[in-house]
GUPA-421626 format. One record per residue: x, y, z of N, C-alpha, C in turn; residue in one letter; residue number from 1. Coordinates in steps of 0.1 Angstrom, whole numbers, plus 5000, padded with zeros to 4 digits. Layout:
N
((X Y Z) (X Y Z) (X Y Z) "A" NUM)
...
//
This chain:
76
((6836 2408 4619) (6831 2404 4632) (6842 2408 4642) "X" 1)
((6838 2409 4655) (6846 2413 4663) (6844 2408 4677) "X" 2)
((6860 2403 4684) (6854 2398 4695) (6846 2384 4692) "X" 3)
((6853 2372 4683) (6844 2367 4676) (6839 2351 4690) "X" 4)
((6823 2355 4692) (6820 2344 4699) (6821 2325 4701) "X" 5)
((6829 2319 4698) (6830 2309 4700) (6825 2300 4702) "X" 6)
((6821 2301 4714) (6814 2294 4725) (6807 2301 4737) "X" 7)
((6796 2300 4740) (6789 2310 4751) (6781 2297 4761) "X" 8)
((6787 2302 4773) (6782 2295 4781) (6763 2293 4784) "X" 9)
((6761 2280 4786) (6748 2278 4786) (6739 2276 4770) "X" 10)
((6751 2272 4761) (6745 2275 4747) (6754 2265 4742) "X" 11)
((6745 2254 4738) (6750 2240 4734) (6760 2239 4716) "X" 12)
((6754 2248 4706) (6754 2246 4698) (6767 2258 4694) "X" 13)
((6783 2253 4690) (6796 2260 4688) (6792 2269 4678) "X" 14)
((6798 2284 4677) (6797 2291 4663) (6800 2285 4653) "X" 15)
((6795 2295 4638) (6796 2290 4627) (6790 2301 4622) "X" 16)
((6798 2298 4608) (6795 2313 4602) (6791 2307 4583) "X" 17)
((6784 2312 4582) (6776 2311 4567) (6785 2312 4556) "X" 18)
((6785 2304 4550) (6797 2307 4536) (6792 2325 4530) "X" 19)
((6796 2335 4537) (6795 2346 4533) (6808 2355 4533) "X" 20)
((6816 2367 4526) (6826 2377 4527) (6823 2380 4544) "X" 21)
((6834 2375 4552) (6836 2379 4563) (6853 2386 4568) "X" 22)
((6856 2394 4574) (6867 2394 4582) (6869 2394 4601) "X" 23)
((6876 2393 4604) (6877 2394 4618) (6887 2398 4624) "X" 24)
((6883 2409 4638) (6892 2415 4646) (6892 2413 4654) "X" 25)
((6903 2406 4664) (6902 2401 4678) (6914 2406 4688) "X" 26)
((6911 2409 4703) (6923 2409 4706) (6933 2396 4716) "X" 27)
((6945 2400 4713) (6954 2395 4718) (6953 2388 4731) "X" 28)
((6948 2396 4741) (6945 2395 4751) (6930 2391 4754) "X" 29)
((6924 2386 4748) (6908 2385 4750) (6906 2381 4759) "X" 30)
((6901 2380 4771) (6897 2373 4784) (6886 2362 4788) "X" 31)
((6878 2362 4774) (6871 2355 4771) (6872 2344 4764) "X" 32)
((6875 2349 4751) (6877 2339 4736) (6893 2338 4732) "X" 33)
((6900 2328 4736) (6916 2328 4733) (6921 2330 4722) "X" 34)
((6930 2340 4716) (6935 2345 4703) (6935 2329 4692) "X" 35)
((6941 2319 4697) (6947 2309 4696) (6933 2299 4687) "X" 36)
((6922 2299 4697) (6906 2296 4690) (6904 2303 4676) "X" 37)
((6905 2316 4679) (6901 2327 4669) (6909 2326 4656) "X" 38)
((6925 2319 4655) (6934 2318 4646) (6931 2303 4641) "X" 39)
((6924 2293 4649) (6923 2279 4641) (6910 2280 4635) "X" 40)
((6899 2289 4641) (6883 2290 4632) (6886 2296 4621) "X" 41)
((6896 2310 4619) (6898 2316 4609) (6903 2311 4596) "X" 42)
((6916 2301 4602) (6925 2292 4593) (6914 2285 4586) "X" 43)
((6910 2281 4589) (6899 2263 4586) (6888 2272 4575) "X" 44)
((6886 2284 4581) (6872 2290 4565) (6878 2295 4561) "X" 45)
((6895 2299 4557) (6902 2310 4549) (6898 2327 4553) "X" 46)
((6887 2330 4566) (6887 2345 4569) (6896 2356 4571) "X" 47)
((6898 2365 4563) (6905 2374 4570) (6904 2377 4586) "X" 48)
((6915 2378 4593) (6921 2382 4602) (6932 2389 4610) "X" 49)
((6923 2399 4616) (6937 2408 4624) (6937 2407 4639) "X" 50)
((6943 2404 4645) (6952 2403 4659) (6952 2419 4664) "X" 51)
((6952 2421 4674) (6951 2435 4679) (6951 2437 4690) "X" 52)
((6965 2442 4696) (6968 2443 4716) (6956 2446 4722) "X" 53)
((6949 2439 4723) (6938 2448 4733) (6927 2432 4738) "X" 54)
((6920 2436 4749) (6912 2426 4756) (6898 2427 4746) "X" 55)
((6892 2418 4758) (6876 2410 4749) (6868 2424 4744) "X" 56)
((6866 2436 4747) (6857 2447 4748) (6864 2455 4733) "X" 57)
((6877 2455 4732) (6883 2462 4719) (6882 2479 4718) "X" 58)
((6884 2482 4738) (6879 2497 4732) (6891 2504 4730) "X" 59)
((6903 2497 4730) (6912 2507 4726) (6918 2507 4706) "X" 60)
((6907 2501 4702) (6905 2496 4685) (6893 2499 4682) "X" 61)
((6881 2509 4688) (6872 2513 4683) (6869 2523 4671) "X" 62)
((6877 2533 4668) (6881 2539 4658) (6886 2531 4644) "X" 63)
((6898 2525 4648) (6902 2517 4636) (6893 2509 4630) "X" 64)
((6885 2501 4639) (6878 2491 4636) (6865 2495 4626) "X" 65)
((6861 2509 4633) (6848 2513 4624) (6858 2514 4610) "X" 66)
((6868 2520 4610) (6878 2522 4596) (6877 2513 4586) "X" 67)
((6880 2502 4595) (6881 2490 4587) (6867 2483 4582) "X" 68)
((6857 2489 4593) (6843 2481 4584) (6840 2488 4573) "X" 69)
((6846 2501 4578) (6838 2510 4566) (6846 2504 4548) "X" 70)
((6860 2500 4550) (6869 2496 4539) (6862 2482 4531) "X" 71)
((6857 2473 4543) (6851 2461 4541) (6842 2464 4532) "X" 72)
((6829 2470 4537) (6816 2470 4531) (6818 2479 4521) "X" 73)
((6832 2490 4517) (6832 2497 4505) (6833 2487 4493) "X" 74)
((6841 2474 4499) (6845 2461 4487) (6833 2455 4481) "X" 75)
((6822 2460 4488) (6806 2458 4479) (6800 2461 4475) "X" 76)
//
């Protein structure tokens, strides 16, 4: 997941993710969703997570990132 939604305005009900193999890339700077959110939802399910200099859009991690899904979904 990327850029992971939280909380969206006008939408009562907080994220939550399915007991399924997940990891997550977020950045540091998100302007949106605070790194800080993204490190206590990760902690609490055990998800992989990586931190990454970049704001809520991640375009300067869009290469890596397909990298890294592609590494993910090889683990299946």
């Amino acid at each position: 997941m990327i850029a992971l939604p939280l909380s969206l305005p006008g939408f009562d009900r907080p994220f939550d993710l399915a007991p399924v193999p997940a990891a997550v890339v977020h950045g540091w700077d998100d302007e949106l969703i605070p790194a800080r959110a993204v490190i206590e939802f990760c902690e609490r399910r055990r998800i992989d997570l990586e931190l990454v200099p970049d704001r809520h859009r991640l375009t300067e991690f869009v290469m890596p990132i397909a990298e890294r899904f592609g590494a993910f979904l090889g683990r299946f």
